[in-house]
C-alpha positions as a Python dict, from the first residue, in 0.01 Angstrom:
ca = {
    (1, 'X'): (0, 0, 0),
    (2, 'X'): (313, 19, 230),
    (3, 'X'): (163, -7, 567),
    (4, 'X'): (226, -406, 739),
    (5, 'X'): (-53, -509, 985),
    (6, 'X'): (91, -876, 1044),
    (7, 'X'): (459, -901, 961),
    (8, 'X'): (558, -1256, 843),
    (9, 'X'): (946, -1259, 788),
    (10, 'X'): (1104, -1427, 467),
    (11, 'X'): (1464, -1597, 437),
    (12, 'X'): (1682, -1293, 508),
    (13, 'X'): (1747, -1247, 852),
    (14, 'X'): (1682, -947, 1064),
    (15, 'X'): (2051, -920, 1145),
    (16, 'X'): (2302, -788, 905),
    (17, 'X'): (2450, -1034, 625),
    (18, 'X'): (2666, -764, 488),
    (19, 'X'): (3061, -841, 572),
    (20, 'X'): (3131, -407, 597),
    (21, 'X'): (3187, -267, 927),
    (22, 'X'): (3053, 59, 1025),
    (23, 'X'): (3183, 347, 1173),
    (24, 'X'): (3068, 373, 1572),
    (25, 'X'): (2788, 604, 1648),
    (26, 'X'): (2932, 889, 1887),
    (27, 'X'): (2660, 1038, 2172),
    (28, 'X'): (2689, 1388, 2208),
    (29, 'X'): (2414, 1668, 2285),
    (30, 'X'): (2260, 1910, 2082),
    (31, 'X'): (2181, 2275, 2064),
    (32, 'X'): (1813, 2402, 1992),
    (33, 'X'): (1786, 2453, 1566),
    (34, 'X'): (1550, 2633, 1608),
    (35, 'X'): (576, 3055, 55),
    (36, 'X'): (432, 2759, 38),
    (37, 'X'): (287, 2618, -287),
    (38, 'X'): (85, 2370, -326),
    (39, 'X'): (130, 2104, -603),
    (40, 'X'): (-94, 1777, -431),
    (41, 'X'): (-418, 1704, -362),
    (42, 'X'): (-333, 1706, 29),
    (43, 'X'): (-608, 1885, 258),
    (44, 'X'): (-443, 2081, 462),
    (45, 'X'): (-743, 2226, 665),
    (46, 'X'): (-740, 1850, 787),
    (47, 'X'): (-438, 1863, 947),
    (48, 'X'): (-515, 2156, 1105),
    (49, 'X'): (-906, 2100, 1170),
    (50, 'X'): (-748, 1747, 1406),
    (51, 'X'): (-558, 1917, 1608),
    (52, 'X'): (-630, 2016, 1964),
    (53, 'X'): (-676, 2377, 2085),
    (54, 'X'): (-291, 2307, 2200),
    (55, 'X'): (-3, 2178, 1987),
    (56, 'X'): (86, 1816, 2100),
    (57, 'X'): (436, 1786, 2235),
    (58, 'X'): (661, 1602, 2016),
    (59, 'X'): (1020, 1463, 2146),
    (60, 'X'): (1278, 1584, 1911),
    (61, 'X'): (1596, 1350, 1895),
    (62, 'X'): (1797, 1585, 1635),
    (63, 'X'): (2086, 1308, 1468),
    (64, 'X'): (2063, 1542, 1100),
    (65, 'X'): (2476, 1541, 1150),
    (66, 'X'): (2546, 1197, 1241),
    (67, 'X'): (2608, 836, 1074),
    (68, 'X'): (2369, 629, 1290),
    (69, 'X'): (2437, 249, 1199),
    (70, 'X'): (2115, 119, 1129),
    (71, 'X'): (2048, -167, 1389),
    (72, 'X'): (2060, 77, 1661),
    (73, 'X'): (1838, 343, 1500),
    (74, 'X'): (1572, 42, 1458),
    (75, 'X'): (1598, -108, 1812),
    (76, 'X'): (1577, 263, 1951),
    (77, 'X'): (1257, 309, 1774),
    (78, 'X'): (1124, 3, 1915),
    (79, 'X'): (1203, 68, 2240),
    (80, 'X'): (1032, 438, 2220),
    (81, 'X'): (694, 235, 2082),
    (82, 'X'): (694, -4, 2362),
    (83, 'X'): (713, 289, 2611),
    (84, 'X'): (433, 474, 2458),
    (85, 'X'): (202, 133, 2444),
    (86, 'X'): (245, 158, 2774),
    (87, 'X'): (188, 518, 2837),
    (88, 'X'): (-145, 465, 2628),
    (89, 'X'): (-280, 152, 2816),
    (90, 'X'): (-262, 419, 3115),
    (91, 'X'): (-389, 743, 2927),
    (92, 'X'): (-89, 880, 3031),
    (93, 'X'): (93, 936, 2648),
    (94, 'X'): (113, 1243, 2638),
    (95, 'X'): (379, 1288, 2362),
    (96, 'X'): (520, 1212, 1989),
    (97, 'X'): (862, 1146, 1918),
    (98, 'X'): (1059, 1248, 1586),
    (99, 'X'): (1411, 1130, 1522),
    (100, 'X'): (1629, 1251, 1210),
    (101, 'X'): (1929, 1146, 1156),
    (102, 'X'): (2160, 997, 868),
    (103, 'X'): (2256, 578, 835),
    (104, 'X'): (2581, 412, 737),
    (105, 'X'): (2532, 258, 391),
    (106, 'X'): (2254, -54, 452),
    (107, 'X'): (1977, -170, 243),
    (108, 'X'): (1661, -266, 399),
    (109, 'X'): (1358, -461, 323),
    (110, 'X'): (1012, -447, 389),
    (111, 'X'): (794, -777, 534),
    (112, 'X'): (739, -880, 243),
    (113, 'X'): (1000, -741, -2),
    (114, 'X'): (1067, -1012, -268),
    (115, 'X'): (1441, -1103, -302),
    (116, 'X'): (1393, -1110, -668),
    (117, 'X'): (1488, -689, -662),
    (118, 'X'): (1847, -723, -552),
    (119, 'X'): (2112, -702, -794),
    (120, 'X'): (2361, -904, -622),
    (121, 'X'): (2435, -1220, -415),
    (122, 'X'): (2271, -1270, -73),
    (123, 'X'): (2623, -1392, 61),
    (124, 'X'): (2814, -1131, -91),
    (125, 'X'): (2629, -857, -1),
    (126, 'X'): (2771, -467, -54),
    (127, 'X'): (2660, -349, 219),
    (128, 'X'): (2476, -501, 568),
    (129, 'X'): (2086, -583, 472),
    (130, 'X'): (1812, -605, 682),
    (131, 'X'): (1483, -775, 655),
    (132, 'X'): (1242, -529, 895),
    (133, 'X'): (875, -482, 977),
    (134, 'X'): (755, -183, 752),
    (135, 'X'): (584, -176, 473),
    (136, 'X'): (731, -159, 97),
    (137, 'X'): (1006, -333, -101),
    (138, 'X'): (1415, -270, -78),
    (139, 'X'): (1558, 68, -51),
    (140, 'X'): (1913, 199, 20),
    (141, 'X'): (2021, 399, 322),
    (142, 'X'): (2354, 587, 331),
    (143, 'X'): (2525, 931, 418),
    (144, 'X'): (2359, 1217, 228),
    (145, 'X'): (2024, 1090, 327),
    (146, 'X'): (1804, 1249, 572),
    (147, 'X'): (1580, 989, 756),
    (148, 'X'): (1297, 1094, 942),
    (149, 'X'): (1163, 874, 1217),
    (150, 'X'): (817, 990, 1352),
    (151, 'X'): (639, 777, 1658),
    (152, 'X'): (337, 945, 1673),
    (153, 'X'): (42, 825, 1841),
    (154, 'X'): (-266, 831, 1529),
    (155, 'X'): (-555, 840, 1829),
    (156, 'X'): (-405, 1224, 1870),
    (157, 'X'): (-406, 1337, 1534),
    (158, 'X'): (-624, 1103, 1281),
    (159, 'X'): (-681, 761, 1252),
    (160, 'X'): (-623, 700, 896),
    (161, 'X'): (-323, 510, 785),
    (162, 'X'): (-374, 706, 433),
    (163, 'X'): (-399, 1022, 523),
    (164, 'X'): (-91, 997, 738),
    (165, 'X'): (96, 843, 474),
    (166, 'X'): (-38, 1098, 231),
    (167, 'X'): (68, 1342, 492),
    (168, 'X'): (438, 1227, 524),
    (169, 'X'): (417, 1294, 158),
    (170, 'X'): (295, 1685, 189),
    (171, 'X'): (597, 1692, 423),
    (172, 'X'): (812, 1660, 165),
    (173, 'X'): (662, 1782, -130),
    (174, 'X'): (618, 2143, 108),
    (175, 'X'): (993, 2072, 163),
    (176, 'X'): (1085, 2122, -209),
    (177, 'X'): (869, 2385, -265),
    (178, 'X'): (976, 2609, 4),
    (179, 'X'): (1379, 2554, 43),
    (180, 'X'): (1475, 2511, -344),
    (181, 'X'): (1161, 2602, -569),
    (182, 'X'): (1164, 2229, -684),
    (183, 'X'): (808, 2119, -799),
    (184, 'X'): (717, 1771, -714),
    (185, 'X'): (401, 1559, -699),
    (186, 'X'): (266, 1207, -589),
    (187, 'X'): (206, 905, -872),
    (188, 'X'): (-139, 763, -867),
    (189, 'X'): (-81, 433, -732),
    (190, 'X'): (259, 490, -601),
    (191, 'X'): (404, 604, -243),
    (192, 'X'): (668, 889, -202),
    (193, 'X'): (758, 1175, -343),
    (194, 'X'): (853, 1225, -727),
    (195, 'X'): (994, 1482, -994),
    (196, 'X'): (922, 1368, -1300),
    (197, 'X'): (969, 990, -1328),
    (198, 'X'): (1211, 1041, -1037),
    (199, 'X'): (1174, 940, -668),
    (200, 'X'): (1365, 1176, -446),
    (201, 'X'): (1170, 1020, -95),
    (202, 'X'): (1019, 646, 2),
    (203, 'X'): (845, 601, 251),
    (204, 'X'): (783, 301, 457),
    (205, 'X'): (562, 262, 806),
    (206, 'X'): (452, 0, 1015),
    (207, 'X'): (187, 75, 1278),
    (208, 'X'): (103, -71, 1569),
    (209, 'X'): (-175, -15, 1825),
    (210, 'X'): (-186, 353, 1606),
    (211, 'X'): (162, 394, 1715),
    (212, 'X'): (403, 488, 1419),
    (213, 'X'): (756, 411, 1390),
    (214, 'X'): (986, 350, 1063),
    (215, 'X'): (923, 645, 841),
    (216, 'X'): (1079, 897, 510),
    (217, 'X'): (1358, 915, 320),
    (218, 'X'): (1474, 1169, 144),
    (219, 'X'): (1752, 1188, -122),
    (220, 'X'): (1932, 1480, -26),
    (221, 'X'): (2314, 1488, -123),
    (222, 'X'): (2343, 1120, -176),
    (223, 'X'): (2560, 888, -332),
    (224, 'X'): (2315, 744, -581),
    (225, 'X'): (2532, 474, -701),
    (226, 'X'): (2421, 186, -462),
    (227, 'X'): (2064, 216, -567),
    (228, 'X'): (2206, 40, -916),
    (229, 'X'): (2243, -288, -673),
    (230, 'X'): (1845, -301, -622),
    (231, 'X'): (1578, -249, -808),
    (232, 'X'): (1454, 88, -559),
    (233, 'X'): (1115, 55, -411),
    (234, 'X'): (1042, -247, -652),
    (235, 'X'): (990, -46, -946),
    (236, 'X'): (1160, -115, -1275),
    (237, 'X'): (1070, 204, -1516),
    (238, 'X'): (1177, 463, -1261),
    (239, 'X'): (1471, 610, -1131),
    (240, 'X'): (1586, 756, -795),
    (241, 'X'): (1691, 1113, -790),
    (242, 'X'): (1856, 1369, -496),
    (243, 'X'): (1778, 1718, -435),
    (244, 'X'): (2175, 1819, -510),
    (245, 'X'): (2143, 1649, -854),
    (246, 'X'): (1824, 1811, -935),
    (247, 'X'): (2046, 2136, -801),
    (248, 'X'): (2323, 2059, -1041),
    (249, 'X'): (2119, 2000, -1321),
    (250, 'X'): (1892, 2380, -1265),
    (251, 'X'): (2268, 2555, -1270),
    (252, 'X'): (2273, 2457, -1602),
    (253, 'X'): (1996, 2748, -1676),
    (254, 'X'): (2001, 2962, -1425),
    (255, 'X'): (2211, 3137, -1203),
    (256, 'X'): (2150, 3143, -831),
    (257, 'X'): (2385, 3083, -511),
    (258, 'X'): (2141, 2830, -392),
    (259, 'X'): (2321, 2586, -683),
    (260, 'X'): (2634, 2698, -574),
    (261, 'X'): (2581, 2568, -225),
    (262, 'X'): (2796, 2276, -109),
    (263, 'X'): (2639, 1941, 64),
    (264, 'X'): (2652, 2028, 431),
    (265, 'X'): (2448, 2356, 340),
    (266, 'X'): (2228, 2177, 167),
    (267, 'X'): (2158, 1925, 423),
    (268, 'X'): (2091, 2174, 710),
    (269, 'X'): (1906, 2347, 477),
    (270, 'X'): (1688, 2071, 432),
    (271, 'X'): (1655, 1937, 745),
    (272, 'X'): (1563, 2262, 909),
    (273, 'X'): (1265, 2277, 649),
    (274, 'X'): (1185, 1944, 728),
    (275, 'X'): (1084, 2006, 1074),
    (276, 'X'): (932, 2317, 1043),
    (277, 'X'): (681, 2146, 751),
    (278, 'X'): (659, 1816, 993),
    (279, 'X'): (538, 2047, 1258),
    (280, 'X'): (315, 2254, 1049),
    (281, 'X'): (116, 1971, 919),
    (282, 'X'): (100, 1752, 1248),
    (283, 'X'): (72, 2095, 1463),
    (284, 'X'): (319, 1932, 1704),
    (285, 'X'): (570, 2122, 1904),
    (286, 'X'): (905, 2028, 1984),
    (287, 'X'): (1079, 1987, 2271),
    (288, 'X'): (1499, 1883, 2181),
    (289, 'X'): (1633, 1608, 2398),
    (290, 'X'): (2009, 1563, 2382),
    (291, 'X'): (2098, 1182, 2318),
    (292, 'X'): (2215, 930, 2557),
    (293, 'X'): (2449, 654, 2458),
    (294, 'X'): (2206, 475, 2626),
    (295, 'X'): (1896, 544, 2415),
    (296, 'X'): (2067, 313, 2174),
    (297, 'X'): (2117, -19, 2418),
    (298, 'X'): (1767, -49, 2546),
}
């Protein structure tokens, strides 16, 4: 289980020990982006069956394009969850919030990640590391990657830290499905999403006062090479896999133009499917807010 109820930080520090800089964030504003087979045992009739007569309104913070260094994703998502605490303590929270966006290469860890699954030196780290609040063991960020960040309030759509979880996971196993005819499945005992012996997404929460924050990752056109520093998720026998190298490896026996596709196709691609599953199965509806430098020094 992935989900932290009382986080209870270990030797690496919250800041970053990594000695690579990172490319600045740049603010800018956003235009409105505006078949399904089922492989899981998912109910979907329960994500629909929760939901009000109206869709809830969900914030949509749309970053899909840009290298967001990872500090300032992570404080921004904090600040949004202290906001909506105290929107709740007044029954006045009367929306989610969903951020995607990309991260400069970082590896995190979960509250309790053991140190024992990183492949290299604590003081000579590749790239800047974080010890953080969610759930799970160490995982690699980078460009390529498509992060999704929902802070949804559970008292509005169910309050079972499972079936959301299980639900992040129908996200992107829908996601497959739909945008590249990739079948994919869950492994009994495991979190995120798999092909194979494969993991394409990980997934790590925390939740607090049913407020989510921290989220998915999905492999998309990443650089794959970094996850050889870590041992990914904590799990020896199994590899880590992206949706462009599962691509690749289909042209070998078939012959469409979606393998032809180069990597910023395939990440809009993705990330417009993304939303339009994350809405179907949390029957939310957006609302795109252009982004503030701002947001990001709260």
């Amino acid at each position: 289980m992935i989900v932290v109820a009382n986080p209870s930080l270990g030797s690496i520090p919250t800041y970053p020990t990594g000695k690579h800089s990172q490319r600045p964030y740049q603010s800018r504003s956003y235009n409105v982006v505006s078949h399904f087979s089922q492989f899981s045992e998912f109910n979907t009739s329960n994500a629909t069956t929760i939901a009000s007569e109206h869709k809830r309104r969900c914030e949509y913070y749309d970053l899909h394009k840009e290298l967001v260094p990872y500090a300032e994703a992570w404080s921004w998502q904090k600040s949004i969850v202290k906001e909506r605490k105290t929107l709740n303590e007044m029954d006045q929270d009367h929306s989610d919030s969903l951020i995607v966006l990309q991260h400069n290469p970082v590896y995190t860890l979960g509250t309790g990640s053991s140190e024992d699954y990183l492949n290299f030196d604590l003081k000579d780290a590749p790239y800047d590391l974080y010890r953080t609040e969610r759930g799970g063991e160490v995982t690699y960020h980078g460009p390529g990657q498509l992060v999704m960040y929902p802070i949804i309030n559970l008292r509005y759509h169910k309050m079972d830290l499972h079936w959301y979880i299980r639900a992040l996971e129908e996200v992107v196993i829908r996601v497959l499905s739909s945008a590249f005819s990739i079948k994919s499945s869950r492994v009994e005992g495991m979190t995120g999403v798999w092909v194979g012996d494969q993991k394409l997404a990980a997934i790590g929460i925390r939740v607090s006062q049913w407020i989510t924050y921290h989220g998915l990752a999905l492999n998309v056109t990443t650089d794959l090479t970094p996850f050889q520093r870590i041992v990914p998720c904590g799990i020896r026998d199994r590899g880590v896999a992206s949706i462009k190298g599962l691509l690749g490896d289909y042209s070998l026996s078939k012959q469409s133009e979606m393998y032809d596709l180069d990597d910023g196709k395939i990440v809009d691609i993705t990330h417009k499917s993304l939303v339009k599953e994350f809405c179907d199965i949390f029957q939310v509806e957006l609302h795109y807010k252009p982004i503030a430098a701002s947001e990001f020094s709260k």
